[in-house]
Phi, psi and omega in degrees: 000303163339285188355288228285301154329313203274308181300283160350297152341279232273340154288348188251345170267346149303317198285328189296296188321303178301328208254323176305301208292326184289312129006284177322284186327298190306307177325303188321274168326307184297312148333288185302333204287310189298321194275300168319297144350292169276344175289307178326304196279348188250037149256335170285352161301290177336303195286343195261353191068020167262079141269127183272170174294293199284139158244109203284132177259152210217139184072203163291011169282151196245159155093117165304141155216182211202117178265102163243151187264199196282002173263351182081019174281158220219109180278300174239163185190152191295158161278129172099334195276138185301189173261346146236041135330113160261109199273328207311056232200358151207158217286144168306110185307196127343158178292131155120328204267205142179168200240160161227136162186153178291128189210162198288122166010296197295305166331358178210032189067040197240172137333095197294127175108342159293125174261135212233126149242155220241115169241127154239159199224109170244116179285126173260151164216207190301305209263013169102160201285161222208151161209141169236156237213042209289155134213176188312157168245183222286358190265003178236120171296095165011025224301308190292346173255007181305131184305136144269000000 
């Protein structure tokens, strides 16, 4: 009957783990999905040449951003993100392309020991190639990248 007790136990906490970490995961995608999203819209600003200094998040967008040209000036930048905040805080990509990662808070004026994730984009335009800078936003803590 132990046995039996014991086996039961050590399947519904395997069956528990397996359910958090795929959880976890579906959180992750969904994050990166959000974030791409915004990245998508200030880019077609970027390409239509209306890029504003402040940028109004509209609808379900999600995320701080943060517009730099290729000197590190700082163009644009979200409503709510301070002014002196640096979204900069992994390398730009390639032209056309963008990059993701994850990074400690503190690199971005967050919550130290909270992870965060960082998508760029680097763009060209009429005023010279551009890198913009998502990340979730900052006024909520990153719960789903959180270390469990």
């Amino acid at each position: 009957m132990v046995g039996t007790t014991v086996v039961v136990g050590v399947l519904l906490l395997g069956a528990g783990l397996t359910a958090a970490s795929l959880l976890r995961r579906t959180l992750e995608s969904d994050t990166q999905s959000i974030l791409e999203d915004r990245v998508d819209g200030v880019a077609d600003l970027i390409a239509n040449g209306a890029l504003p200094r402040v940028l109004q998040s509209e609808g379900q967008q999600v995320g701080q951003v943060q517009v730099v040209d290729a000197s590190g000036n700082v163009l644009a930048i979200s409503v709510g993100l301070g002014s002196t905040s640096r979204l900069d805080v992994i390398d730009a990509p390639p032209s056309g392309t963008h990059v993701a990662a994850t990074v400690d808070g503190s690199l971005i004026q967050a919550a130290p020991d909270s992870r965060y994730r960082v998508v760029a984009r680097h763009v060209p335009s009429g005023l010279g190639p551009m890198t913009f800078y998502v990340v979730p936003s900052l006024a909520a803590r990153a719960t789903t990248l959180t270390p469990t």
